[in-house]
C-alpha positions in Angstrom: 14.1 -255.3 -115.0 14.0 -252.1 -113.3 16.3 -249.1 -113.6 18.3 -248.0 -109.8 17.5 -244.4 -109.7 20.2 -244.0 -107.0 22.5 -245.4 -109.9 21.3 -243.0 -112.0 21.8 -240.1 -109.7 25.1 -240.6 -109.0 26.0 -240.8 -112.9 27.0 -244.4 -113.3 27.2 -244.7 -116.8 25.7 -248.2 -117.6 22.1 -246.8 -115.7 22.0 -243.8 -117.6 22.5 -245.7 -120.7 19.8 -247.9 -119.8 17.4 -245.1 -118.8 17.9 -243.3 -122.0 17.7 -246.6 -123.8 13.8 -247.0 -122.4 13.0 -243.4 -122.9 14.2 -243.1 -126.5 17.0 -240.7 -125.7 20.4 -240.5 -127.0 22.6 -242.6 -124.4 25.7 -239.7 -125.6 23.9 -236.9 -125.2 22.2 -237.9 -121.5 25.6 -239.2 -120.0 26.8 -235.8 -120.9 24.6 -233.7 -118.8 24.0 -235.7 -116.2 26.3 -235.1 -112.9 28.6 -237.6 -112.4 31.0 -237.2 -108.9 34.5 -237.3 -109.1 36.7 -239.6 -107.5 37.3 -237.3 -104.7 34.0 -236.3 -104.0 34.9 -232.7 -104.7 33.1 -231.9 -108.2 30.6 -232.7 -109.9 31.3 -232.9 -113.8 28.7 -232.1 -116.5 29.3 -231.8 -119.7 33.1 -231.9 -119.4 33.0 -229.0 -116.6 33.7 -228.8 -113.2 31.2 -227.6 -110.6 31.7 -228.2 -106.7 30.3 -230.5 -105.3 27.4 -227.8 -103.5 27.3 -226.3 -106.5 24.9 -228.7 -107.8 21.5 -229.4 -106.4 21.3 -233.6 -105.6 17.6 -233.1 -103.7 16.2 -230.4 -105.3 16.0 -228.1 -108.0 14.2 -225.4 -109.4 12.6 -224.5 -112.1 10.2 -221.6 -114.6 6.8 -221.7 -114.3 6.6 -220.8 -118.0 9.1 -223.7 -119.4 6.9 -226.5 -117.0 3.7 -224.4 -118.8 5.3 -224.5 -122.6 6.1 -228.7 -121.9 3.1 -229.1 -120.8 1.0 -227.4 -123.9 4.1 -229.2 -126.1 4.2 -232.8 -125.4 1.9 -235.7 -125.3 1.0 -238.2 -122.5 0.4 -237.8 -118.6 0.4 -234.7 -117.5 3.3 -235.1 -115.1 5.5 -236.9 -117.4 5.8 -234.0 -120.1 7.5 -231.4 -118.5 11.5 -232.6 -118.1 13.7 -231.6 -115.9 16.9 -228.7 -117.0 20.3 -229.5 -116.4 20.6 -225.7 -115.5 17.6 -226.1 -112.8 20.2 -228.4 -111.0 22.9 -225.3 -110.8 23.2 -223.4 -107.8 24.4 -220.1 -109.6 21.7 -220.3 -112.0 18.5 -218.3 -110.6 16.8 -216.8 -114.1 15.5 -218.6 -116.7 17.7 -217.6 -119.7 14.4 -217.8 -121.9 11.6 -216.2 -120.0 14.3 -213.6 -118.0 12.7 -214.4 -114.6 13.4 -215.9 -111.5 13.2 -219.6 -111.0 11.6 -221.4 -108.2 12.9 -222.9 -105.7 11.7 -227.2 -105.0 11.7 -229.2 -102.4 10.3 -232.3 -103.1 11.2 -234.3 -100.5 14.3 -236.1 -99.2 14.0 -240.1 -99.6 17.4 -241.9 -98.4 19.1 -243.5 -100.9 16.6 -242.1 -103.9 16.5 -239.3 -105.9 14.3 -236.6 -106.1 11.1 -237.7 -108.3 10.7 -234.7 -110.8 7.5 -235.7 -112.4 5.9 -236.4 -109.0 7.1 -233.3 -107.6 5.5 -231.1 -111.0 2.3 -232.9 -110.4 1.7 -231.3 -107.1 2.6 -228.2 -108.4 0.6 -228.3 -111.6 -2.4 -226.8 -110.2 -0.9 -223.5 -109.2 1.4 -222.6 -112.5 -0.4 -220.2 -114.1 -0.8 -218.0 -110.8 2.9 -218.9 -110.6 4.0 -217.7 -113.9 1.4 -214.6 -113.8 3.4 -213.1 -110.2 7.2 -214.5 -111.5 9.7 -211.9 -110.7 11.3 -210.1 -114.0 14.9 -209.5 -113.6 17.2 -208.3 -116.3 18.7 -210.9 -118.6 21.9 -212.7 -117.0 25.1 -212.7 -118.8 26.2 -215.0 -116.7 23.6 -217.8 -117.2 23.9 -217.4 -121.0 28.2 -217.9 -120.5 27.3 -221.0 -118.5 24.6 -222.9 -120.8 27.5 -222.2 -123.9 30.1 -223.4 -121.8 27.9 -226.8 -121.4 27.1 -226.9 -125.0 30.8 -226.0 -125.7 29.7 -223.5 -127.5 32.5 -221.0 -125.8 34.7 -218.7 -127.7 38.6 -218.8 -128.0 38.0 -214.6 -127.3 36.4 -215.3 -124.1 38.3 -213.5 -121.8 37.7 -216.6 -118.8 38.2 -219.8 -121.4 41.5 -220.5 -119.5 39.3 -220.5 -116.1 37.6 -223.9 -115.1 33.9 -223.7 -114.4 33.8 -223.9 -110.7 36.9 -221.3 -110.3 34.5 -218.6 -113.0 31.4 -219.2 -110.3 33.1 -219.2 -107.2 34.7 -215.7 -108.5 31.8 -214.1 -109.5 30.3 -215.0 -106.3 33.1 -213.4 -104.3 33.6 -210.7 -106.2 29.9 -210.0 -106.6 29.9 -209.8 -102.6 32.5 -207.8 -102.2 31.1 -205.4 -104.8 27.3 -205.0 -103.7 28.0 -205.8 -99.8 29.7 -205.3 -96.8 33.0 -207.4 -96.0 31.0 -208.8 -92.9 27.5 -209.6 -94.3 25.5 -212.3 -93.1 25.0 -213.8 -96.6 22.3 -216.1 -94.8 20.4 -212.9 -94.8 20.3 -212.2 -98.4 17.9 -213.4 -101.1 17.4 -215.1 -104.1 17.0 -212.1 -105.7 20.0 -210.3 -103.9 22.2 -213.9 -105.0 21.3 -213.1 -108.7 22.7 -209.7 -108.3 26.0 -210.7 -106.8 26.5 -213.2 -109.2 25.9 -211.3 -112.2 27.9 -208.3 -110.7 30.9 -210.3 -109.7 30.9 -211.5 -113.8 30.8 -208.7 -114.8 33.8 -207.5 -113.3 35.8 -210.7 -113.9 34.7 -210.5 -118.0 36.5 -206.6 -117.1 39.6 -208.5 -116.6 42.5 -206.8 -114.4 41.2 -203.6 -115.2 37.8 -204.1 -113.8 38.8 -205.9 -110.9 41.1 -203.2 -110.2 38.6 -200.4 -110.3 36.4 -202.7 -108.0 39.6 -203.1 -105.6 40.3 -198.9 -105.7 36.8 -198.5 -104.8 36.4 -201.0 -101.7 39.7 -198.7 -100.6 37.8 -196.0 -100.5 35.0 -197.1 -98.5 37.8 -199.0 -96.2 38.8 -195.2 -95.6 35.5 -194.2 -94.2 35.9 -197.2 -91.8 37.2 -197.4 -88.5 40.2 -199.1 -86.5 43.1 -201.1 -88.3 43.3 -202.1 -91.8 43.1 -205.7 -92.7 42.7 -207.5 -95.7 39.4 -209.3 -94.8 37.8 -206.1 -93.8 39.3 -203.9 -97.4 38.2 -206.8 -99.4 35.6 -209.1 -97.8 34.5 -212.3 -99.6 37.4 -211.9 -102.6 39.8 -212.2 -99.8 38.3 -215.2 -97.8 38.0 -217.3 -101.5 41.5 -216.0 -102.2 42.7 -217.7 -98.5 40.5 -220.4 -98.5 41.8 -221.8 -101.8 45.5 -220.9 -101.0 46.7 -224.9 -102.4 44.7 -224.3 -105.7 47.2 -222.7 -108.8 44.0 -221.9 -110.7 43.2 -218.8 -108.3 47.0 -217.6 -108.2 46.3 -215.2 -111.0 43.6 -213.6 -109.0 46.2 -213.6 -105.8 48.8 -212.0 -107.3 46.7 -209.0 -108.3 45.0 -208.8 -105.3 48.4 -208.4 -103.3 49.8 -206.1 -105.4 47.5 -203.7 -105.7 47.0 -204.2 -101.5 50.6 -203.6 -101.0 50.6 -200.5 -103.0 47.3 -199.1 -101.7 46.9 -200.2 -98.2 49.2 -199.1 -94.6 50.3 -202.8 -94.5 52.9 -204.1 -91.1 56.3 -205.2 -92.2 55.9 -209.1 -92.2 52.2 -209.3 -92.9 51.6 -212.3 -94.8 49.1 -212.0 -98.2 48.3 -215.0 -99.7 51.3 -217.2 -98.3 53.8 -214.2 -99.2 55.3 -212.3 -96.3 55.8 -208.3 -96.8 58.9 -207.4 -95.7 59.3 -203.7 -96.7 55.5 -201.2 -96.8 55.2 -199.1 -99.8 52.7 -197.3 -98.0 52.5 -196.0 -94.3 49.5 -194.5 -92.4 50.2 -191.8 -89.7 49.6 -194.9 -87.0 52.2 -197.1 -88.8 54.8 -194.1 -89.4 54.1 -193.3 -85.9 55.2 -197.2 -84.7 58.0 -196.9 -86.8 59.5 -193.6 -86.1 58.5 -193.7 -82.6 57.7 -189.9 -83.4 53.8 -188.5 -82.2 50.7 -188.7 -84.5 50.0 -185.2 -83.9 53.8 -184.5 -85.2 53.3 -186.3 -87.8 50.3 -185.4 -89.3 51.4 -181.6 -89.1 55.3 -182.8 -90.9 53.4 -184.4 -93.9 51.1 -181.1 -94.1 54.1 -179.5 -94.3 56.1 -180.9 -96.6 52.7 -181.4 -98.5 52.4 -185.1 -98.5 49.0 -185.0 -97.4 46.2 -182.5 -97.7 46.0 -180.9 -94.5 42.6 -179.8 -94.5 40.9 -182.8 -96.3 42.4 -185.3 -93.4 41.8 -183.5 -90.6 38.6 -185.6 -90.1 40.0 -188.4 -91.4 41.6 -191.4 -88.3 45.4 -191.6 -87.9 44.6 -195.1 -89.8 43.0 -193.7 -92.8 45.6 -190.9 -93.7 48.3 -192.3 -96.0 51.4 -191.4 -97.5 54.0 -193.1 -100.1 56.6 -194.8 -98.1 59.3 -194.2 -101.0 58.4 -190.0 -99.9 58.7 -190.4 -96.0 61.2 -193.7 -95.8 64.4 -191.7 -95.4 62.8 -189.4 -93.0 61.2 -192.1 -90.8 64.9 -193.8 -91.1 66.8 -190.3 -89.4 63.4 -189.9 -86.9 63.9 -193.3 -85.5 65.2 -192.7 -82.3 66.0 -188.6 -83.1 66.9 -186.1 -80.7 64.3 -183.4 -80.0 65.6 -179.8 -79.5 65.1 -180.3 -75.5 67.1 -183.1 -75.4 69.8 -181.8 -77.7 69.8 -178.8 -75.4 70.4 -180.6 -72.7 72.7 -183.1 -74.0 75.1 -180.0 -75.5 74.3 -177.5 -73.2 73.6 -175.5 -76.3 71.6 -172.4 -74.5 68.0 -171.8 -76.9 68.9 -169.1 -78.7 72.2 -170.7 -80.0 70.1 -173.9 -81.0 68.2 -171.9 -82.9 70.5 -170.0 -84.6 72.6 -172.9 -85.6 69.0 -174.4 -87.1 68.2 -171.1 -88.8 71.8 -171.2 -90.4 71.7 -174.8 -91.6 74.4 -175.7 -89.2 72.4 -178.5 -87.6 70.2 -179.9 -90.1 66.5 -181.5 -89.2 65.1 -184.8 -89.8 61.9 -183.4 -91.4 63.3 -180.1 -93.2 61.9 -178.5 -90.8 64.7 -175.5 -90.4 62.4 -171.9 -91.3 59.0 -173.5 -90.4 57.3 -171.7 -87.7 56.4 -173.8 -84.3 57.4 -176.3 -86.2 59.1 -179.6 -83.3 63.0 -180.3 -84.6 64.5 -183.5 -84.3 67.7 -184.3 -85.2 69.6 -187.7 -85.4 72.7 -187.8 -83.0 75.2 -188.0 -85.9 74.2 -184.3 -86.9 74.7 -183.1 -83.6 78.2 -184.9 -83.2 78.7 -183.1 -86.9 78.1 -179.8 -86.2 80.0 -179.9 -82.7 82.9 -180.8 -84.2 82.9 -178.5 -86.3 82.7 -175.9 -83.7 85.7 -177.4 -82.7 88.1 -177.8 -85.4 91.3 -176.0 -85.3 90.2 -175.1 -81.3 93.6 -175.3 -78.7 93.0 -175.9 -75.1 93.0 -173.2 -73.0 93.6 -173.5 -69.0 93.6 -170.0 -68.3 91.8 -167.7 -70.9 93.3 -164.3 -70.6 89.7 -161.1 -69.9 89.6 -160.8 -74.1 89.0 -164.3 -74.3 85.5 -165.4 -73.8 82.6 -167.9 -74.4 80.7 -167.7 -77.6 77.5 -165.9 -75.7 80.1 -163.5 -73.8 82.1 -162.9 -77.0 78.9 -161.8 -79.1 77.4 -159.7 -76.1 81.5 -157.9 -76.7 80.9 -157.4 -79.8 77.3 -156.5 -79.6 76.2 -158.5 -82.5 73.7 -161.1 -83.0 74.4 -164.8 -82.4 73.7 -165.9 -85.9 76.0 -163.4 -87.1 78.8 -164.8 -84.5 77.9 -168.6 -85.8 78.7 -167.7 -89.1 82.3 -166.4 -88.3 82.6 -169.9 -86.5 81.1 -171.9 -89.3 82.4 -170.2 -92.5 86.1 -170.3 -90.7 86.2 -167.1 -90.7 88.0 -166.9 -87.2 91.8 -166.9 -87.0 91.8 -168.4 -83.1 89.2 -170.6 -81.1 90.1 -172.5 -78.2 88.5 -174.9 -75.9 88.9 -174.3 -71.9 90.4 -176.7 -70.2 90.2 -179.1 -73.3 87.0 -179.9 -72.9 85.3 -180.9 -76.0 81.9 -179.0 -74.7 79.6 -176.4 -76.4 79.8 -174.4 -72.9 83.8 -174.2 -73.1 84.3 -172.6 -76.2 86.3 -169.5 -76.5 86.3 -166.5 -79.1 88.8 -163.6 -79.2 86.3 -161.2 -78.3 88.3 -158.3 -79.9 88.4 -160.3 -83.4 84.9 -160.7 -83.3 84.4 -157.1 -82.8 86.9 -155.6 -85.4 85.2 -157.9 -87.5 81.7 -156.8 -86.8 82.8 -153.3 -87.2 84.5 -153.1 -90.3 81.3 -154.9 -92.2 80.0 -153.3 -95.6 77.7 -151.0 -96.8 74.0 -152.2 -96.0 72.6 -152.1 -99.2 69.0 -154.3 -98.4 66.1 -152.9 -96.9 64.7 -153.0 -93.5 60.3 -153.8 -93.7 59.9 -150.3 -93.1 62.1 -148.8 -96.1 60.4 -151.9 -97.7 57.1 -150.1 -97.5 58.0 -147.0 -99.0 60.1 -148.4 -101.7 56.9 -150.7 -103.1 53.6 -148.4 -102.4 50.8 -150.3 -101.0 52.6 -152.6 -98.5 52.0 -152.4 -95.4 53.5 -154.8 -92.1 52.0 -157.6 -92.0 51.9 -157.9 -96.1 55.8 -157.6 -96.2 56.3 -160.6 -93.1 53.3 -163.0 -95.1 55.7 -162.3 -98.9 58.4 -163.4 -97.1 57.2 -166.5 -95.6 55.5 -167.1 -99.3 59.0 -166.6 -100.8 58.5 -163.4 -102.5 61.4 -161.7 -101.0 64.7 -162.8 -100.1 66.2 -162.6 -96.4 70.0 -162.4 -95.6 72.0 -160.3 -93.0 73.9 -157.0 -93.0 75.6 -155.0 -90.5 73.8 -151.5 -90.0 76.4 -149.3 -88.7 73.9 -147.2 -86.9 73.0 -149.9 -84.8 76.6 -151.5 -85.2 74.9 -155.3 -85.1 73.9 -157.6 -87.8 70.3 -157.5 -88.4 68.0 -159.4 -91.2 67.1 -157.4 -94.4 65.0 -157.9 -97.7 67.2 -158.0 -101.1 67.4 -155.3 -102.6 67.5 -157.3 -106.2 64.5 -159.7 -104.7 62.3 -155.9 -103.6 63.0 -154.9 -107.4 62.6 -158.4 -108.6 59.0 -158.4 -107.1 58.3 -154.8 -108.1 58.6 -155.3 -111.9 56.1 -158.8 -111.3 53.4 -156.8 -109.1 51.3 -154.1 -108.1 49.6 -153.0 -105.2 45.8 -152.1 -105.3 47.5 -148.7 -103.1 50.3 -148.0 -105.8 46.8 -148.1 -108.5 45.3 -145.4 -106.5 48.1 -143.5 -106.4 48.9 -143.9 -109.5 45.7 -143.4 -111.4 43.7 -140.9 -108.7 40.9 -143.5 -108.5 39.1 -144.7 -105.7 40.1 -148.5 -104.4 36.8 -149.5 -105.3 36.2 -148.1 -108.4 39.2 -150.0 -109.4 38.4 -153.1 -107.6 35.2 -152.8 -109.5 36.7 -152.2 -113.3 39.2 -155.5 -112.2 36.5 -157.5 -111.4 34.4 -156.7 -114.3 38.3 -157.7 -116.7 38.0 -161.0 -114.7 41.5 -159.8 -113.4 42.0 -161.8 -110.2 44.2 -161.4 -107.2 48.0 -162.9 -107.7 47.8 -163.7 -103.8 45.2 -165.0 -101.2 44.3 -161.2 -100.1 43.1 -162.7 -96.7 46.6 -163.9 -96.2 48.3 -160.6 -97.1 45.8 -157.9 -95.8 46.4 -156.1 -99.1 45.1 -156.3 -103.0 48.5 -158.1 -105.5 47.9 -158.1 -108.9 50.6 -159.0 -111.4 51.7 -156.0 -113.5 51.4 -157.0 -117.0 47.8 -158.1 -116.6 46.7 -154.8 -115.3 48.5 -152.8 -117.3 45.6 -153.5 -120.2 43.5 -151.6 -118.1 46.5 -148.6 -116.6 49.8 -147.6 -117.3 51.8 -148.9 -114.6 54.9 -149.7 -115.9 56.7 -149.3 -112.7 59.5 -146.3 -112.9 62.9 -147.1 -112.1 
C-alpha cells in the first residue's frame, strides 16, 4: 500500500508514522520535526514551536551544497536518495548553513497540486553542478541566530536565555523588524533586498533583542537621531519603521505587549508627539516633549519667537539648531509647559498698549521694574517680544490704583503721571517706583475713571521727593573707567549685560534726576576678582604684548570672551604668579 505524500506534508501523524516505519526511522523523532498546521491555519508547529504559517517553506526549500556533497560521499544507495532533506532548509529565517557558515540555496522544484515537493528528484537535477556550486558559495559570518533556532528545536535552550519566555514565531518576527529598522530605511522596498541583505537583518535585529531593553533602547535613540535629519512631521512609522508596523499589526497579540510598552515610552519621552495621538491602542493625553511647531500650535505664539525664547532661556542650543526644521528642535515640556500655559492667548506689548493706553516708555518702565511681569522672563533682554497674560496687566493696574480718590476737577499741581514726572524732572522709572513702593501720600483718579490715562500725582510731592534724595554713592560708566584701569565703553555695557556689575538708581543732584549707576560694592567686588590687560601695563611698565606673550606661554587664559568685551580680563589670583597685582585699596 502506498504512502499519501500530501498526508505526509500536512503532518498527519498516522502517514508520517507509516513513512518512518518503511524508511527505518524513529516514528517519535520524525513526527517531531515534521510541520504539522494548526487548527487555525496560522502556525506551523515543529518540534513543539511555533512558526507562522509563511514562515515555513511547503514548495520549496533550500539547501548547502557542501551537506548534499558530505550525504552523498556518506551514505549508500541511488545517488538521489542519500542526501536528506533539513528541517532548517524548510525555515524562512534560516539562510546559512550553521556547519559550513555559507549561504544556502534557494529551490524550486516545481509546484504539483495536491503533492509535495519531491526532494530527491529535485537533488538529482542538481547533482551535476555541486561542486561548482559549493566552490562559488557565499561565506558569511557565523549566525547566532540559526544556532538559537536549531537548540530551540532540539530543546536544547537555556533557562538564562534572555528570549525563553518569547515563542518562536514572536523571536523571528522581532529580529526581522528590528533588523530592518536597524540596517534600513523606515520606507524600504524590502522586495528590493537580498538574500544576503535578509541574513543581515535578521541576525542584526537578534542581536539587539538578545541586548534586551538596553539594546533596543540604544537602537530606538539612534533611529531618533536620524528622524532629526529628516524632513516634515514626526510619526511613529517614519522614527521607527518596520518595529512599529509589527508592533501595530499585532496589536490583539499579548506576547508583543512587552515590546509595546517600551516602544511608547521611550516615544513619548523622545519624540514632539500631538496631545491624543494614539501608540499602540493608548491615547496621549499630555506631551512630555514639544517641538518649536507643536509649542507654536499650542501657544499660538510665532516659531521665530519661539525659537529665540528657548535660546534665551537656554533650552536649546541656539547655534547648533539654527539649521535644524522647526520640527526637529525639541525641548522638555515639564521646562516650557507653564510658559506655553501664560502664552496661550497673551497680550503682546502693542496690544497692551493699546488696550491701557499705557504710552511706550511707561510700558517699559513698568517691565524694567518688575511691575508687569512676562510670560517668557523676558524683562532685561534686549529686543526681546513681551507678552503678558491679561491677569498681569489687570494686576499691575490695580495696583496703580489702590488708595486713588476720584477727582472731577484736579486743581494746576495735580497732574497725570507723564505731566507729574516732566514737574519734577525725573525719570519715569523713578516716578513708578514712588507709585509702586507706596511711597505717595495722594493719588487720585479723574473723573473716576479706572484708566492708566486718568491718573493723577501731586506734582509737588513728587518733586520734594526727588529733591531731597541721598548722597549718590555708585558710579556713572565713566567714573567706572577710571576707578578699574583698562575699561573702556563698550567693556563696561558687555560686564553688565554678563552680570558682572550691579545696576540700580540714584539721584545726582547736579542733574537733579534719577539716573542708573554701577554699585559701588559690585565695582570693588569685580576689582578684587579681575584685572585688565591695561591696569598690567600700567602696573608692571611692560608692553601689552610682551605680557600677552608671558600669559600665553603660563597657559593663563582670558576670564571673558575678549571679542565680546573689546578688552584683555584675567582673574587676579592667577596672574598674580606671574606680577604683583594685588589691587590697592
Amino acid at each position: 500500500m502506498g504512502i499519501d505524500t500530501w498526508a505526509v506534508d500536512t503532518g498527519d501523524s498516522e502517514a508520517v508514522r507509516t513513512l518512518a516505519l518503511r524508511g527505518g526511522a524513529d516514528p517519535g523523532a520524525l513526527a517531531r520535526f515534521t510541520p504539522t498546521q494548526t487548527a487555525d491555519k496560522k502556525y506551523h508547529i515543529i518540534a513543539g514551536q511555533q512558526f507562522t504559517r509563511l514562515s515555513v517553506f511547503k514548495t520549496y526549500f533550500r539547501y548547502c551544497p557542501h551537506c548534499v556533497i558530505e550525504d552523498l560521499e556518506r551514505f549508500e544507495g541511488p545517488a538521489t536518495a542519500r542526501p536528506w532533506l533539513r528541517v532548517e532548509w524548510m525555515i524562512d529565517a534560516i539562510r546559512v548553513c550553521p556547519k559550513h557558515d555559507t549561504m544556502l540555496i534557494d529551490v524550486d522544484p516545481g509546484h504539483r497540486r495536491f503533492t509535495s515537493p519531491d526532494f530527491c528528484e529535485a537533488i538529482g537535477k542538481l547533482a551535476p553542478g555541486l561542486r561548482q556550486q559549493a566552490d562559488h558559495a557565499v561565506r558569511l559570518p557565523h549566525s547566532l541566530l540559526v544556532d538559537w533556532i536549531i537548540d530551540r528545536l532540539d530543546g536544547a535552550s537555556s533557562p538564562t536565555d534572555a528570549l525563553a519566555d518569547l515563542p518562536m514565531y514572536a523571536v523571528l518576527e522581532l529580529a526581522t523588524a528590528i533588523g530592518l529598522s536597524a540596517l534600513h530605511p523606515s520606507r524600504i522596498k524590502t522586495k528590493t533586498l537580498t538574500e544576503q541583505q535578509w541574513a543581515a537583518v535578521t541576525e542584526e535585529g537578534f542581536r539587539v533583542l538578545c541586548g534586551g531593553e538596553p539594546a533596543l533602547t540604544v537602537l530606538l535613540g539612534r533611529l531618533n537621531e536620524v528622524l532629526m535629519e529628516s524632513r516634515g512631521a514626526i510619526g511613529l512609522r517614519d522614527a521607527y519603521g518596520a518595529l512599529y508596523t509589527l508592533l501595530q499589526k499585532t496589536i490583539a497579540d499579548p506576547i508583543y505587549d512587552r515590546f509595546r510598552s517600551m516602544v511608547r515610552q521611550f516615544a513619548i519621552e523622545t519624540l514632539p508627539l500631538n496631545p491624543g495621538t494614539e501608540i499602540f491602542g493608548e491615547v496621549l493625553e499630555r506631551p512630555r516633549v514639544y517641538s518649536i511647531h507643536s509649542a507654536s500650535k499650542v501657544s499660538g505664539v510665532h516659531v521665530a519667537s519661539l525659537r529665540k525664547l528657548f535660546a534665551r532661556k537656554g533650552l536649546v542650543d541656539g547655534e547648533k539648531t539654527s539649521a535644524l526644521r522647526d520640527h526637529r528642535v525639541l525641548v522638555r515640556a515639564e521646562d516650557i509647559e507653564e510658559m506655553l500655559g501664560g502664552m496661550k492667548g497673551s497680550l503682546s506689548t502693542p496690544e497692551v498698549e493699546a488696550a491701557t493706553g499705557i504710552p511706550r516708555m511707561h510700558l517699559k518702565a513698568l517691565i524694567a521694574g518688575g511691575y508687569l511681569p512676562t510670560v517668557t522672563n523676558s524683562a532685561g533682554k534686549r529686543r526681546a517680544k513681551h507678552s503678558f497674560t491679561q491677569q498681569a496687566v489687570d494686576d499691575m493696574l490695580e495696583r496703580i490704583f489702590e488708595g486713588a480718590v476720584p477727582v472731577e476737577t484736579p486743581t494746576d499741581r495735580q497732574r497725570s503721571i507723564g505731566d507729574a514726572r516732566r514737574a519734577a524732572d525725573a525719570k519715569i522709572d523713578f516716578v513708578l517706583s514712588l507709585i509702586f513702593e507706596g511711597r505717595l501720600a495722594w493719588k487720585g483718579l479723574l473723573g473716576g475713571k479706572r484708566e492708566y490715562g486718568a491718573v493723577l500725582l501731586d506734582a509737588d510731592e513728587v518733586t520734594a521727593i526727588v529733591r531731597k534724595g541721598p548722597e549718590r554713592e555708585g558710579l556713572i560708566k565713566g567714573e567706572l573707567q577710571k576707578f578699574i584701569p583698562g575699561l573702556n565703553h563698550v567693556a563696561v555695557s558687555s560686564l553688565i549685560e554678563l552680570g558682572h556689575f550691579s545696576v540700580t538708581q540714584e539721584f545726582n543732584k547736579e542733574t537733579r534726576r534719577m539716573m542708573p549707576v554701577i554699585t559701588r560694592q559690585s565695582a570693588e567686588a569685580f576689582r578684587a576678582e579681575y584685572v585688565t590687560l591695561g591696569e598690567l601695563s600700567r602696573t608692571t611698565g611692560l608692553h601689552p604684548k610682551v605680557i600677552l606673550k608671558r600669559l600665553h606661554e603660563a597657559n593663563i587664559l582670558p576670564a571673558e570672551d575678549q571679542g565680546k568685551l573689546s578688552i584683555f580680563l584675567y582673574r587676579r589670583r592667577e596672574v598674580s604668579a606671574l606680577y604683583d597685582v594685588a589691587h590697592h585699596k
